[in-house]
Every structure is written in C-alpha cells, then in structure tokens.
matplotlib code that plots the C-alpha trace (Angstrom):
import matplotlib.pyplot as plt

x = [45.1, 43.3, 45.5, 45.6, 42.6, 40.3, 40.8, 40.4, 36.4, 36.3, 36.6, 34.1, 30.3, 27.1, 27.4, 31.2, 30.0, 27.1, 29.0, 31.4, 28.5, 27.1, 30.4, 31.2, 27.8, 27.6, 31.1, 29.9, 30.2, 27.3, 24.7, 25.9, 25.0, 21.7, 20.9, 22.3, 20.7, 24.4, 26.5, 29.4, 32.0, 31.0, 30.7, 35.0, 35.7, 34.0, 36.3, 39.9, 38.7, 37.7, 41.1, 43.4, 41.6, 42.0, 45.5, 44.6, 43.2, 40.2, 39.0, 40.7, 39.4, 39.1, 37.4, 34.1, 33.8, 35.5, 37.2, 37.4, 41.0, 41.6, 41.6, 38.1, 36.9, 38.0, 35.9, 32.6, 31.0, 32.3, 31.2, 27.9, 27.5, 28.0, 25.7, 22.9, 23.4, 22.5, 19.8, 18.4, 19.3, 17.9, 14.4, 11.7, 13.0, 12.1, 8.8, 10.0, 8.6, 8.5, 8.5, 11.6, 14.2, 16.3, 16.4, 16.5, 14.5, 15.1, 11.8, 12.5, 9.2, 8.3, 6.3, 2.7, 3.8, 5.9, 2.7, 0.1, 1.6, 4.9, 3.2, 0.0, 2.6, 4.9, 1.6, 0.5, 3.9, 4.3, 0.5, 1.9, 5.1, 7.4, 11.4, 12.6, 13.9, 12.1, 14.1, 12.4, 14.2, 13.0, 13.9, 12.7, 11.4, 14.5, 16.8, 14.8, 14.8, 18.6, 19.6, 17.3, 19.4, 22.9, 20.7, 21.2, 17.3, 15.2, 11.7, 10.5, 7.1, 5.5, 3.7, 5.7, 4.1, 7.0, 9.9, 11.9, 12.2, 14.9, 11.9, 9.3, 5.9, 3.2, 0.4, -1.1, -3.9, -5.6, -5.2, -7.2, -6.8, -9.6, -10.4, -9.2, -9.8, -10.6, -13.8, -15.7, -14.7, -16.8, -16.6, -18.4, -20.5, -20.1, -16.9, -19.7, -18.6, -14.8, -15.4, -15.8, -13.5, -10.6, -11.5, -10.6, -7.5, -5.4, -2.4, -0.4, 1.6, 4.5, 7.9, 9.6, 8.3, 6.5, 3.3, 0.8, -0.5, -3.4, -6.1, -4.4, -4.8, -8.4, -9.2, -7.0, -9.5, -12.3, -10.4, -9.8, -6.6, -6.6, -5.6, -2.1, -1.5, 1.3, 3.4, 4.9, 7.3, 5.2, 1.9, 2.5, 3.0, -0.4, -2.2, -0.8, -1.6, -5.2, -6.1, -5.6, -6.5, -9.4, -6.7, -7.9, -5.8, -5.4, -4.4, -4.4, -7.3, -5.3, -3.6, -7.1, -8.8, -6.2, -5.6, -8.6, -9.1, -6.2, -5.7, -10.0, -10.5, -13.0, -12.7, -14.9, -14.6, -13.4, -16.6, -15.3, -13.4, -9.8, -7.4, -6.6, -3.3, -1.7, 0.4, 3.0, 5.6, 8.9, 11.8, 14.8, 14.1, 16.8, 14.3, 11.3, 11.5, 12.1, 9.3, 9.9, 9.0, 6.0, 5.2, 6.0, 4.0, 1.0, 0.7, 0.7, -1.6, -4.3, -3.8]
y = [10.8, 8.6, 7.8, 4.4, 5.4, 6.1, 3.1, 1.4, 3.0, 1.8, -1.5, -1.3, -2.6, -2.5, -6.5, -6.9, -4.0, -5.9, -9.0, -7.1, -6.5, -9.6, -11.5, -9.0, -9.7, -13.4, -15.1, -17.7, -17.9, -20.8, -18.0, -15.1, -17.3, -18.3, -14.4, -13.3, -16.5, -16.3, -19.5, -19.8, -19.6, -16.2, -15.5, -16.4, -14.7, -11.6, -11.9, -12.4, -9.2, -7.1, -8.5, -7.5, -4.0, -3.2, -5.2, -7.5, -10.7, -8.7, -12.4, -15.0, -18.7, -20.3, -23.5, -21.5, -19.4, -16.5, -14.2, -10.2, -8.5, -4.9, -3.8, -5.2, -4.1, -0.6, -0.5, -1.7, 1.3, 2.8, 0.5, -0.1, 3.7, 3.7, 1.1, 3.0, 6.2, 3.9, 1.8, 5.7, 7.0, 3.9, 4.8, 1.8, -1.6, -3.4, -5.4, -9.0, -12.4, -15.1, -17.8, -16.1, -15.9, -18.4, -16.8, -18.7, -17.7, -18.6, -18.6, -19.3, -19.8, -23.1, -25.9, -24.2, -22.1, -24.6, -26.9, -24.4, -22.1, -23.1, -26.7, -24.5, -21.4, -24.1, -25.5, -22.5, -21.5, -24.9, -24.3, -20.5, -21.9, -20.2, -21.2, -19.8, -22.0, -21.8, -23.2, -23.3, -23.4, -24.5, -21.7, -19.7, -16.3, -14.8, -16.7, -15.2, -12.2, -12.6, -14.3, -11.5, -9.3, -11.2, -11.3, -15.4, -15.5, -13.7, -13.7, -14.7, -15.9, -16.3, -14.4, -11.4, -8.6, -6.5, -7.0, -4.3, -0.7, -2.4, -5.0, -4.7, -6.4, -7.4, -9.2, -12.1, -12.8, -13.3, -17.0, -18.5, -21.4, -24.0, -27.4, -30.8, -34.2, -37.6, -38.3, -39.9, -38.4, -39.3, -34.9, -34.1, -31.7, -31.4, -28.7, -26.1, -24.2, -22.6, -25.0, -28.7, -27.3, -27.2, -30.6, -32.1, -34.6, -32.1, -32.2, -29.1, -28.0, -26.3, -26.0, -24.2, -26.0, -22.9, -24.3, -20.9, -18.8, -17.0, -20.1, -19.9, -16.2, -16.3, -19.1, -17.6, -14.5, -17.4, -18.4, -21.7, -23.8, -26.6, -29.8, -30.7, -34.7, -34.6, -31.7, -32.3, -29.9, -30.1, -30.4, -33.8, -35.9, -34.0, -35.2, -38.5, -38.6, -36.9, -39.6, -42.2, -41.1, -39.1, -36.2, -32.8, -29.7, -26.2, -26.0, -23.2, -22.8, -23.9, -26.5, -28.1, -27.1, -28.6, -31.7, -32.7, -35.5, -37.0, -37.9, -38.2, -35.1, -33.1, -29.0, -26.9, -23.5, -22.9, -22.2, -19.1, -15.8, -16.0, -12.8, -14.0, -13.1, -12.0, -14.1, -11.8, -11.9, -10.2, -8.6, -6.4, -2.7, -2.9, -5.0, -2.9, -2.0, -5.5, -6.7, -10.3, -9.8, -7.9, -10.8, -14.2, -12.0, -11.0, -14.8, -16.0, -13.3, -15.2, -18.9]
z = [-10.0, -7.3, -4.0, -2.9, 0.0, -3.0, -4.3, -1.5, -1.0, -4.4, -3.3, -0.5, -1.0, 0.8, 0.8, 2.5, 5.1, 5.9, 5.9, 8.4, 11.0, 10.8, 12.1, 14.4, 16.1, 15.4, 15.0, 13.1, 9.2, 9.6, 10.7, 8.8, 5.6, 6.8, 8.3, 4.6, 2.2, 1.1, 0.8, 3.1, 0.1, -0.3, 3.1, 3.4, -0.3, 1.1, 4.5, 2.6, 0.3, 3.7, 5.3, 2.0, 1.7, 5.4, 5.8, 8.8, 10.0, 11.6, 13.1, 14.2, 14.2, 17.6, 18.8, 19.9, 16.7, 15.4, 17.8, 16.3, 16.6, 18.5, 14.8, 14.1, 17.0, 16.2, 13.1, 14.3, 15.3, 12.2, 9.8, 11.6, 11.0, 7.4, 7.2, 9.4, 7.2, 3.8, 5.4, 6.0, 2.4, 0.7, 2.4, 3.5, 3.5, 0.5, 0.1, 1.9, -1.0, 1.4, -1.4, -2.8, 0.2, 1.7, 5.0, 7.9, 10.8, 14.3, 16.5, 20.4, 22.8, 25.3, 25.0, 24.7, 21.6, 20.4, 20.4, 19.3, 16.7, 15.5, 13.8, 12.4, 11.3, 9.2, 7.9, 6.7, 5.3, 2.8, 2.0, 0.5, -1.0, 1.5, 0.8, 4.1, 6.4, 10.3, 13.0, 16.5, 19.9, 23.1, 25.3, 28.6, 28.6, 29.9, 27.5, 24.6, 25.5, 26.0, 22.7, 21.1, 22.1, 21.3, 17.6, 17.9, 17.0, 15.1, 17.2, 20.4, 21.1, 24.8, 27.7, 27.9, 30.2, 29.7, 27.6, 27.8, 25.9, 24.3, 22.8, 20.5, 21.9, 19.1, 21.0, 18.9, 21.2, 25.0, 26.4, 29.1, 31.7, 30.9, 33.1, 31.0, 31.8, 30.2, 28.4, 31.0, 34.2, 37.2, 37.8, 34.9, 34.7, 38.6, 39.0, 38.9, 41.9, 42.8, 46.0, 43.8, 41.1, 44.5, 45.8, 42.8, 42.5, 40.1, 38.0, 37.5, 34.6, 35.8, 33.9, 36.4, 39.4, 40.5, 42.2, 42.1, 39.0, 37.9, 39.3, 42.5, 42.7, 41.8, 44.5, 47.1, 46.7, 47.5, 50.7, 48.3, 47.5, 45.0, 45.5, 43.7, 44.2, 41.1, 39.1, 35.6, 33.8, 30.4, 28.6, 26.7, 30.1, 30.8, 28.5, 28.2, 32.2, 32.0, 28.9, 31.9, 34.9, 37.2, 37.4, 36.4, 35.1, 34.3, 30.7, 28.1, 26.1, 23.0, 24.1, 25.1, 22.2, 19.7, 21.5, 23.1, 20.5, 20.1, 23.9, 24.4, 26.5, 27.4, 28.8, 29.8, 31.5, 35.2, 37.4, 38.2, 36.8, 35.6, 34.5, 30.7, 29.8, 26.7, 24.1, 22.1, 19.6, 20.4, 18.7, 18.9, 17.9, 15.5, 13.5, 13.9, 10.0, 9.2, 6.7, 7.3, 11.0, 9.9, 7.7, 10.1, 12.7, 10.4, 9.7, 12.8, 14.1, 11.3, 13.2]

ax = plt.figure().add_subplot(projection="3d")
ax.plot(x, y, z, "-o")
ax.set_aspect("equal")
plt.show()
C-alpha cells in the first residue's frame, strides 16, 4: 500500500515545480505568467495545490510582492535541483515557434538600441506573425546586467566589452562614430582634416555627462581637442538641434544612417581613424540553451 509521502510525489508535476522556481526568483504572479504564457488563475491554482501538498503558506503577500517563508526558502535549492536533473534527462530544449508562444520578452538597452533595433526587430517580428509579446526598458549598462541577473529581463542589448563569466556575449555587429549635421552646412565638404574636424562648433551626445570617448582619444593622439559649445543626454535633442543649427556631432553610424532624412541631415566619415566598437546581445548563462534567445538574437543579427 502507498504511504501518504508517495502520494504526495504523486501529486507533484514538472509545471507546479517550475511554477515554484519562478516565484521564488521573481515574487510576482504578474511575471511568472508572462515568463510561463500561463494565465494568472493558474498561476494561484498551482500555488494553493503546492501549499496543500507541502502544508504551508510558502509565500506570503506583502505590498512589494510576494515575500517566501523559511519553509520556501528551504526547498529552493531542492526543487531547483529536481528541476536541473529533468531539464538534463529531457535532452535539448525543444524547437521554440515564435508565432505560437505567448511569452513575453523583456529587452533592456539605451537610447541608440532602443532607436536602431528594437523598432526594425518588432517590424520584422509582425511581418513573421510572431504572438510573443516584446517589452523594452530604458536602462544603463550596469542595470542590465543587474536585472539579468535578478532574471527581471530576458536580454540585454548595448556596448558590452566584458560582461561577466556569469554573461553570455553574442556580438551583433561593429559600430562607428560618423560626423552629422544639417543639409546645407557652411562645413561641408571642408572637415577634411583631424585639425578643421576640431574647430568645429560641436554638440555632444553624452547620457552620462561623460565629456571624452573614442573621438577624443583619437584626437588627443593628434595633440587635438574638439570643441564642445553644448552637451545633451540623448540622440533625439541631437537631431532635432543639428536639423537647426551649424552644430556638428559624433553620432553612431546607425543612428545617422536611419535618421538622416527625417531631420535633413547629412554624415560623412570622420577625417581621421576611429576604434569601432562592438554592439552585443547579453544573457544569463542559465539561458544559454534557451531557443527563444537563439531566435530574438538570430533575428536581430539579420537587421
């Protein structure tokens, strides 16, 4: 005859244990649902059958979220175990069908990404019928990297020259500085030298208020330093500015080439040679077998 202990295993599923994990690392039912494409009725059903079969409240609702009890805590690394040991028996994740789940995926990264890859990626995601939900933060490259590892977000995107070992890195692609100004400019086609390029009335783009990068490193080498009259913390005000001014700036390559037109710009290249630096997509190692990563980042590897 079975004891009541058997039974109890009986009761278990891969679905409650996973539902287990997920509160214990996010304390929300609101995200566990989203992470899950469950609803959050099932979510709370699969909580009072987890709290009957282990006989206590294992969470306990407080105005920031749910807050785990000793008892919870207890069985975290225990049930994240038996979890672990399935994930490995089951073998490689399943194939992820994009036009199929109701995921929702949570994409942190600042302005530039947020302006040159997040509008083409949802564009290219209604174009192939994708369901999914895409949610895009504003955030710095230390909070990412943070709430990547809290698992608040899904997948960072930015200039990352080293994460972390506790990161995967994908690079998407190199990015370079190019000079924009307004159609029209009484300097065109005369920054041909480092030297005119630095006399130049410019604007700089800088988010942090940090007032040197790469173009200042590779005019310092020229015994050079250009000439900053204003500073704002992002690329729209730059734009909008450049379209109506003699300013100059510094801006990614992308950014100029996808809004040249709108604002009546012009770029060219810098009249002299710039490091280019890379532009990644991040993650947290516990989703390096993830196939929707693979996929979001295979897509926006093709923009």
């Amino acid at each position: 005859m079975l004891d009541i202990s058997s039974n109890k295993i009986r009761s278990l599923d891969g679905t409650s244990l996973l539902v287990m994990i997920e509160l214990l690392q996010h304390r929300r039912t609101t995200i566990v649902a989203d992470r899950m494409g469950l609803t959050q009725s099932a979510i709370s059903q699969t909580l009072r059958r987890l709290r009957a079969l282990f006989g206590d409240a294992l969470f306990l609702r407080r105005p920031h979220g749910l807050e785990p009890t000793a008892f919870a805590l207890e069985l975290e690394p225990k049930i994240r175990k038996i979890v672990e040991l399935m994930q490995e028996s089951v073998g490689s994740p399943r194939a992820f069908d994009p036009a199929a789940s109701q995921r929702t995926v949570r994409i942190a990264a600042s302005e530039y990404e947020l302006a040159s890859l997040v509008p083409r990626f949802l564009a290219l995601a209604e174009e192939e019928g994708v369901q999914m939900r895409v949610f895009a933060l504003p955030l710095r490259r230390d909070e990412g990297l943070a709430r990547l590892a809290d698992g608040t977000i899904d997948l960072v995107l930015g200039f990352y020259w080293d994460a972390g070992s506790e990161f995967v890195t994908a690079p998407l692609y190199q990015e370079h500085y190019e000079v924009v100004m307004r159609r029209g400019h009484p300097l065109t086609g005369r920054l041909t030298s480092p030297r005119a390029f630095a006399q130049a009335r410019h604007l700089l783009v800088t988010p942090d208020g940090e007032q040197r990068g790469l173009v200042d490193e590779a005019l310092a080498s020229e015994g050079l330093t250009r000439r900053v009259v204003a500073t704002v913390p992002l690329f729209l005000p730059a734009l909008a500015s450049l379209a109506v001014s003699d300013l100059v700036a510094c801006l990614p390559s992308r950014i100029a080439a996808l809004f040249a037109r709108q604002f009546d710009l012009q770029h060219q290249a810098l009249p002299f040679v710039t490091r280019s630096f890379p532009v990644s997509a991040v993650f947290h190692r516990r989703n390096a077998s993830s196939p929707m990563h693979e996929w979001i980042i295979r897509r926006i590897e093709s923009l």
